[in-house]
C-alpha positions as CSV (number, residue, x, y, z in Angstrom):
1,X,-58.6,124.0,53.4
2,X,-58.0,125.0,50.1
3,X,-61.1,124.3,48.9
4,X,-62.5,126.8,51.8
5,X,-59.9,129.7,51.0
6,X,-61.1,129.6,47.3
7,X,-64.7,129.6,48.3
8,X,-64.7,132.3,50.4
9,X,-62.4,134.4,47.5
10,X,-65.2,133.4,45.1
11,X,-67.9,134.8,47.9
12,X,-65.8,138.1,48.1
13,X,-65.9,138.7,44.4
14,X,-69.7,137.8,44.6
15,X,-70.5,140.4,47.6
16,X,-67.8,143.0,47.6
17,X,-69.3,144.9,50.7
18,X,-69.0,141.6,53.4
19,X,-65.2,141.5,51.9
20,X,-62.7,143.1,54.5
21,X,-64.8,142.0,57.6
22,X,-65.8,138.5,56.8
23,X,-62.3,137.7,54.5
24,X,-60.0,138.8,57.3
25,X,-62.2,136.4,59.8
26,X,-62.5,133.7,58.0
27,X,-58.6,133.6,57.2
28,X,-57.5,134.2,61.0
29,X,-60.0,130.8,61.6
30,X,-58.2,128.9,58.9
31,X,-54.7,129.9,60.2
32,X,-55.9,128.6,63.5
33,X,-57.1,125.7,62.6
34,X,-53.8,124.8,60.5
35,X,-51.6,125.3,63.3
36,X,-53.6,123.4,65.8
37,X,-53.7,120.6,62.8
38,X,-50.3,120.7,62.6
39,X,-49.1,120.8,65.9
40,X,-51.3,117.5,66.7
41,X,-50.5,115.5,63.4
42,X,-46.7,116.5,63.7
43,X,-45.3,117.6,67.6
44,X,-48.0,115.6,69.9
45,X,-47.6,112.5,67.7
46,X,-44.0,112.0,67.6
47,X,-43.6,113.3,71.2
48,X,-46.0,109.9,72.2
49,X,-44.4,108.2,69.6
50,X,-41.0,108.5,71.1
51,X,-42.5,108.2,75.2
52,X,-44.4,105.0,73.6
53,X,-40.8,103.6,72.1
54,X,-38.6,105.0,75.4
55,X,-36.6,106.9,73.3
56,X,-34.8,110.5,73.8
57,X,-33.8,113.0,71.5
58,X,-31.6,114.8,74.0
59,X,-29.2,113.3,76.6
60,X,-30.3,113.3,80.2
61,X,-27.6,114.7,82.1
62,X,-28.9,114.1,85.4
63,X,-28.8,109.8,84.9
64,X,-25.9,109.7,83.0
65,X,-23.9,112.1,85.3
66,X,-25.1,113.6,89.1
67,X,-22.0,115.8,89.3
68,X,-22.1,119.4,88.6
69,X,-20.5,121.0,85.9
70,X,-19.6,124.2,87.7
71,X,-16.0,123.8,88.6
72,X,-15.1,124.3,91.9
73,X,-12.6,127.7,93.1
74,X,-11.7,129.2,95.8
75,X,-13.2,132.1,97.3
76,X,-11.5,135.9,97.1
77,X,-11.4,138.3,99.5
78,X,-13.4,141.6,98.0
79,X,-10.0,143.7,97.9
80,X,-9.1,146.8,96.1
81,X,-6.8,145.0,93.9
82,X,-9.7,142.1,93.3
83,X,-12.0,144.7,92.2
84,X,-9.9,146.4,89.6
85,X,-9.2,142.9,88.0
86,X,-12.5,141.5,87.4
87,X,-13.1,143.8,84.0
């Protein structure tokens, strides 16, 4: 990739009117292609790596423990005196 950035610098000094149009292209397709190289040399292979080894990063809640974790209260009437509380 660096090897392509540096040609196409060398290219731009060569032919200064292709410059704007073709450098700014030509970048946003390298960008591209980095992220999409990094995203499937770095996220997709550890993600299979860890579904592969049956490993978690993150607790799951919903095995370890069904209940809720909203406590339970009682429910209020909607008085006058509720209403001025609550802020």
């Amino acid at each position: 990739m660096i090897c392509l950035a540096a040609t196409v610098f060398v290219l731009c000094k060569l032919f200064p009117p292709f410059e704007e149009k073709i450098v700014k292209r030509i970048l946003a397709g390298i960008s591209i292609v980095l992220v999409a190289l990094t995203y499937f040399t770095v996220v997709a292979l550890t993600a299979i790596m860890f579904k592969l080894l049956r490993r978690r990063l993150l607790p799951d809640f919903r095995k370890d423990n069904p209940s809720s974790y909203w406590t339970g209260r009682e429910k209020t009437d909607p008085t006058l005196d509720y209403l001025k509380r609550q802020f």
